[in-house]
C-alpha positions in Angstrom: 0.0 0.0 0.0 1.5 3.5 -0.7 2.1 6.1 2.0 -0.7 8.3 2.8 0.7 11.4 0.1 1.3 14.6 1.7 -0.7 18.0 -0.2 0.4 18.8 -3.8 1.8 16.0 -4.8 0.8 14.4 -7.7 -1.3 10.6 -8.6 -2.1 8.8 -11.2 -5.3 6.4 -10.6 -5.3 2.8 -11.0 -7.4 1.7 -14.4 -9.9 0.4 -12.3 -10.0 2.8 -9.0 -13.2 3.1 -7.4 -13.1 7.1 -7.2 -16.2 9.3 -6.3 -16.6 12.9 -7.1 -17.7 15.1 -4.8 -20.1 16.4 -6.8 -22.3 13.4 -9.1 -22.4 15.7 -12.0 -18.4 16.2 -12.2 -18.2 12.3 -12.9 -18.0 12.2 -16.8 -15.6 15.0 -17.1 -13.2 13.1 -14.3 -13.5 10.3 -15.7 -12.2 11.5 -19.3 -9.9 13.7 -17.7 -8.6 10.1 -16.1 -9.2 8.5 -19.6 -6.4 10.8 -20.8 -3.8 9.8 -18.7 -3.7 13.2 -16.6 -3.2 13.1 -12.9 -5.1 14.8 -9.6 -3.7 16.7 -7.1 -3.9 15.6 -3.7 -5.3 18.6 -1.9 -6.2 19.5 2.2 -8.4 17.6 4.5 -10.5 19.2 7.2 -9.3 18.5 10.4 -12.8 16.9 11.8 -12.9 14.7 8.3 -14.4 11.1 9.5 -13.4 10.3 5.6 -10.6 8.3 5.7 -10.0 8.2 1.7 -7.6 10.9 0.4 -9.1 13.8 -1.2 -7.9 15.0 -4.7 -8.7 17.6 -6.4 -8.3 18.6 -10.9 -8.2 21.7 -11.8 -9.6 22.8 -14.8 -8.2 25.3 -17.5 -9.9 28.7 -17.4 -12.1 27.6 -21.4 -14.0 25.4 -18.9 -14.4 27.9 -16.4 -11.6 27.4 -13.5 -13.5 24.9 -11.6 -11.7 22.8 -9.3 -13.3 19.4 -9.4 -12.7 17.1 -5.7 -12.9 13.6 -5.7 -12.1 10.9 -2.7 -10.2 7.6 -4.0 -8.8 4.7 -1.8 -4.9 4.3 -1.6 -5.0 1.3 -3.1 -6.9 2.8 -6.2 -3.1 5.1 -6.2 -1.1 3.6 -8.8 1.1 6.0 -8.8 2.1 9.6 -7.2 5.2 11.9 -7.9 6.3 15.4 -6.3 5.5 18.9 -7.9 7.4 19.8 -10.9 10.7 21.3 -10.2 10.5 24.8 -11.5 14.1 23.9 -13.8 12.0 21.3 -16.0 9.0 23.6 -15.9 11.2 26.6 -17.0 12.4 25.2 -20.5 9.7 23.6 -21.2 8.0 24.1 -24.7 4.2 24.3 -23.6 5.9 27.5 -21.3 5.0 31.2 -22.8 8.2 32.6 -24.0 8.1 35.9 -22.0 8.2 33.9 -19.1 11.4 32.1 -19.8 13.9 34.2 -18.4 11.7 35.0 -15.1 11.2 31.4 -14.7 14.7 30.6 -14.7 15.7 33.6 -12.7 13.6 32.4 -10.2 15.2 29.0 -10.3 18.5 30.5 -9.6 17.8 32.1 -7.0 16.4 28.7 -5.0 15.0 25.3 -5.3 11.6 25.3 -5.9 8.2 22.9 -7.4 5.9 24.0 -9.3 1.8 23.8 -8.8 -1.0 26.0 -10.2 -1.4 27.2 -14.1 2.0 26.2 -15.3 2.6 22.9 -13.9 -0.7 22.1 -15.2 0.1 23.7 -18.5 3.0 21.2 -18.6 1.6 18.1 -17.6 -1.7 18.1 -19.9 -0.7 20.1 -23.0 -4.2 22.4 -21.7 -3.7 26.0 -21.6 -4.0 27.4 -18.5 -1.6 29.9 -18.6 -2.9 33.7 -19.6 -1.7 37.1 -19.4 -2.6 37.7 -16.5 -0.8 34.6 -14.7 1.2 34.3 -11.9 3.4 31.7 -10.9 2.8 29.1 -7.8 5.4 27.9 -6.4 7.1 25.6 -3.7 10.4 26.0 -1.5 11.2 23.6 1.3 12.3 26.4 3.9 14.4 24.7 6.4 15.2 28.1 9.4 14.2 31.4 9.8 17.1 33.2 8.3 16.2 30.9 4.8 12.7 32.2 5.0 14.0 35.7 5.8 16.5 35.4 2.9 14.2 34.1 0.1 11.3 36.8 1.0 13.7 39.5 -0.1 14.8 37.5 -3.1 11.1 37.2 -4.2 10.4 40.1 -3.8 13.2 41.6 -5.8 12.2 39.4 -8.6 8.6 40.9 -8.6 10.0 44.2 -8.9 12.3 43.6 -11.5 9.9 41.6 -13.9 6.8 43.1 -13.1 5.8 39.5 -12.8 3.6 37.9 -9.5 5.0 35.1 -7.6 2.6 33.2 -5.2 3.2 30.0 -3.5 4.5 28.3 0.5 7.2 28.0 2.0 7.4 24.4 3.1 8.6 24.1 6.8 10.2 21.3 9.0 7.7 18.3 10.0 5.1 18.7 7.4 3.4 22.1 7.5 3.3 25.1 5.0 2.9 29.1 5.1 2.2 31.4 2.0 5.1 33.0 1.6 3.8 36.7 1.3 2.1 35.6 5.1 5.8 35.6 6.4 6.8 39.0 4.4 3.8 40.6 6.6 4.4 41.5 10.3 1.8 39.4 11.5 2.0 38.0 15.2 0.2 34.9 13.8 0.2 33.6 10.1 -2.0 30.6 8.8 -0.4 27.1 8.9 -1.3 24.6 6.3 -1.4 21.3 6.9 -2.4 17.6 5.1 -5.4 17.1 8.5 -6.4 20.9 8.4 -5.1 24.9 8.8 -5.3 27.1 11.2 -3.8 30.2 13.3 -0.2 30.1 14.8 2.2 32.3 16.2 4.9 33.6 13.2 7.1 32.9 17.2 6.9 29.4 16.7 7.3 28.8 13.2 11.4 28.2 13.1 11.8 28.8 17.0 12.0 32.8 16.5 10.3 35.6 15.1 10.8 35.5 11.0 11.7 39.2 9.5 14.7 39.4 11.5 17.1 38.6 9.3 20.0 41.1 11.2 21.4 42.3 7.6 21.7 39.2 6.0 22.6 39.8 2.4 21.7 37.7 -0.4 23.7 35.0 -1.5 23.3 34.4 -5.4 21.1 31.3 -4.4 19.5 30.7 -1.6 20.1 28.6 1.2 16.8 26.6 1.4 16.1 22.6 0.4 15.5 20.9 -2.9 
């Protein structure tokens, strides 16, 4: 049986996985979507969930409206499951717009980093899902507070240079995540994000002191965080 995935990654059903949708009238258009050899997403459980299957979500692109479609599916129905995209592959890849090349690799540079939202799923059906208007979601593991501290400046340097948005979490020690632009604010408490749930914590707690102290750390040319 395969672990219990954590949030983002990626799985490819079984051919015969007994999967329900959360809503009945999402059925045919996950089970083509399956039918094409496209994965789901695992995505966040409530904390109080009583469901023990793992919930899933696929994403549609924005010429079927943006809807996110959920779905619940057995472990054993997981034939597969993968990380996030790393933002290298994602950054030459051909189905990528070419204005966003250079940015994209940029941002590589500057740290490890997986990719979720519009452009990984650009990448992985061939769908367009990318639009002018785009930003990119990203991932960085984030292993101490003078990392985090670090790559917030870096980010936001890169936003200013290309004009370009950057959303995404840094990905913390034991399991749990924080939206990056959370730990730019000055916040006493920033939302956690967990596989069971989210909720309120204290920005205190999060790497055993305050994040956006970083005492006049410069920047290196890449950033001290985890693949």
């Amino acid at each position: 049986m395969p672990d219990r995935p954590a949030r983002h990654t990626l799985v490819w059903l079984s051919a015969h996985a007994d999967w329900r949708a959360d809503v009945p009238a999402h059925d045919a258009r996950l089970a083509a979507w399956f039918a094409g050899g496209f994965p789901a997403v695992v995505a966040r459980r409530a904390a109080d969930d009583p469901d023990p299957r793992v919930r899933l979500g696929v994403p549609l692109p924005p010429a079927e409206g943006k809807l996110r479609l959920g779905l619940r599916v057995s472990l054993n129905d997981i034939a597969r499951q993968a990380p996030p995209l790393a933002l290298g592959e994602v950054a030459v890849h051909a189905g990528v717009p070419e204005a966003w090349r250079v940015p994209l690799s940029t941002l590589d540079a500057l740290a490890p980093a997986r990719v979720f939202g519009a452009f990984a799923w650009q990448v992985l059906t061939g769908l367009d899902y990318v639009h002018a208007r785009s930003d990119v979601d990203l991932l960085w593991s984030v292993r101490d507070a003078r990392g985090a501290d670090v790559l917030v400046r870096a980010l936001q340097d890169w936003e200013a240079r290309f004009g370009l948005r950057v959303d995404g979490e840094f990905c913390l020690p034991g399991g749990a995540a924080v939206n990056w632009r959370e730990i730019a604010g000055g916040s006493r408490q920033v939302l956690v994000k967990r596989v069971e749930g989210a909720g309120l914590e204290l920005r205190s707690a999060l790497f055993g002191r305050a994040v956006g102290d970083t005492h006049g750390v410069s920047l290196p040319g890449r950033v001290g965080v985890a693949s």
